[in-house]
C-alpha positions as CSV (number, residue, x, y, z in Angstrom):
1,X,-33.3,-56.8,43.2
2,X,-35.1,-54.1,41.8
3,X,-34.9,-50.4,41.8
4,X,-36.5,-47.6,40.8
5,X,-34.7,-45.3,38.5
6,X,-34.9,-42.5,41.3
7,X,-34.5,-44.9,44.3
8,X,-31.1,-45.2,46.4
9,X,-28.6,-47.8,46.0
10,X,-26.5,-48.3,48.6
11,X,-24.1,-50.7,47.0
12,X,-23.4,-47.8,44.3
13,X,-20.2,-45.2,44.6
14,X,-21.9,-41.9,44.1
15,X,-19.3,-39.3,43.5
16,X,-19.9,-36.0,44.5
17,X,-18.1,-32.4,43.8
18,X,-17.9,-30.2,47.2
19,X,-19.2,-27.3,45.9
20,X,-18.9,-25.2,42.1
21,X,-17.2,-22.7,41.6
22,X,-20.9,-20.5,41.1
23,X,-21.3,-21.5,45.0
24,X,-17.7,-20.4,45.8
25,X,-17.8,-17.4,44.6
26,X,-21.6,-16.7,46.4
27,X,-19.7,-17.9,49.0
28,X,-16.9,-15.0,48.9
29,X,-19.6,-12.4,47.9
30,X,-21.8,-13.4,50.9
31,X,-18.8,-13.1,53.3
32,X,-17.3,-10.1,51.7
33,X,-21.1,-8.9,52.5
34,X,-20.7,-9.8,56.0
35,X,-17.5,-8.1,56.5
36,X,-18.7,-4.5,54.9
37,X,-22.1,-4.6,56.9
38,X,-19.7,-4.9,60.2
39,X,-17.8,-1.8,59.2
40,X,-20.7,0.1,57.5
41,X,-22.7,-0.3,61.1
42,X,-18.9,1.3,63.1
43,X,-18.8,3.9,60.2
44,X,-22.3,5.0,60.9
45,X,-21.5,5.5,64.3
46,X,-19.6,8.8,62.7
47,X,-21.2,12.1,62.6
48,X,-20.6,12.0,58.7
49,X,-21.8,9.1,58.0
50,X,-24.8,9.0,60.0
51,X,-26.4,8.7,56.2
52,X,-24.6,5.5,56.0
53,X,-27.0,3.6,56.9
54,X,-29.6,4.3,53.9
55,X,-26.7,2.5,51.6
56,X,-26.9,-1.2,51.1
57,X,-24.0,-3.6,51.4
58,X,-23.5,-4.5,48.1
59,X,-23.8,-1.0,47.1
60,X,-20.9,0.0,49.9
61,X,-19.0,-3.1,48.6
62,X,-18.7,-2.1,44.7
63,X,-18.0,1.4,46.1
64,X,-15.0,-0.3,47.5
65,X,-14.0,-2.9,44.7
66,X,-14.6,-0.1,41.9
67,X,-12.3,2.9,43.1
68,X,-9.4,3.3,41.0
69,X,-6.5,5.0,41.7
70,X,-6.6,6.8,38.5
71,X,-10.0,9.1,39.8
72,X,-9.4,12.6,41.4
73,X,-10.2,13.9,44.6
74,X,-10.8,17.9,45.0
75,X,-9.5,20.2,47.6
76,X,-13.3,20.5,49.1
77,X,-13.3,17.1,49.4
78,X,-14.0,15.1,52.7
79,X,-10.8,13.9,54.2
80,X,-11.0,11.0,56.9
81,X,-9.6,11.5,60.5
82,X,-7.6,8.9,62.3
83,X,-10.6,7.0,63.6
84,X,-12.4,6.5,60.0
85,X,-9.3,6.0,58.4
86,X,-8.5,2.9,60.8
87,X,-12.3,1.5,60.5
88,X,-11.3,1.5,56.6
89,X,-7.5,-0.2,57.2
90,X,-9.5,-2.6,59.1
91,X,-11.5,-3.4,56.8
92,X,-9.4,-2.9,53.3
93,X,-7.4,-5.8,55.5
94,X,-10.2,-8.2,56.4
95,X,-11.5,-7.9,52.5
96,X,-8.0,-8.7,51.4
97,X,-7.4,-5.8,49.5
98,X,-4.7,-2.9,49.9
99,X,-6.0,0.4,49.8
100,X,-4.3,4.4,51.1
101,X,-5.7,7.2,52.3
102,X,-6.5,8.5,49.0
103,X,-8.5,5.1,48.0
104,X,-10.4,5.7,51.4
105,X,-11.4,9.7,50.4
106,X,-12.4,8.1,47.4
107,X,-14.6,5.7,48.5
108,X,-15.8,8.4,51.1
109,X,-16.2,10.6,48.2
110,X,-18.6,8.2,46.3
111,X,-20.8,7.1,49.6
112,X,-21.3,11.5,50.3
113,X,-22.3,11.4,46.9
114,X,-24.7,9.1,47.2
115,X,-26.2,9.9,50.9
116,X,-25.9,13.4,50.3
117,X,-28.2,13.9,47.3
């Protein structure tokens, strides 16, 4: 029997890897993308953050995932009321991270910035 170097071969074990670890962490990424577009479209349902929706998602996200503890907020700075803080718990919770109240004016702190040029 003859085959072609490119042909299939039935009676041959072909092993095969479920998925690298380059399209398990897309993966993540793309669900962690998911998960901030849902609360980025509640969030712009806020007066505040009408502006909200001029920010992409990965933009939003790495607003999230780079906000130290360590930065400062200042007393003029936009706290969140009970309704935003909850949209962030939400989801700080469904992105597996922990965050407080001052991560979340933080985070608020860096979108203003950047939808209130």
């Amino acid at each position: 029997m003859y085959f072609d170097e490119n042909d299939y071969d039935s009676s041959e074990d072909y092993e095969y890897n479920e998925f690298t670890a380059d399209i398990i962490a897309e993966f993540n990424y793309n669900k962690k993308i998911e998960i901030v577009s849902f609360y980025k479209e509640k969030l712009s349902k806020e007066p505040e953050f009408i502006g909200i929706k001029n920010i992409c998602a990965g933009k939003f996200l790495s607003f999230i995932e780079d906000t130290t503890k360590s930065e400062k907020l200042i007393k003029k700075d936009y706290k969140l009321n009970f309704e935003q803080y909850l949209i962030f718990i939400d989801m700080y919770s469904e992105l597996n991270l922990t965050g407080n109240y001052h991560i979340f004016n933080l985070v608020t702190k860096k979108i203003f910035e950047k939808i209130y040029v």
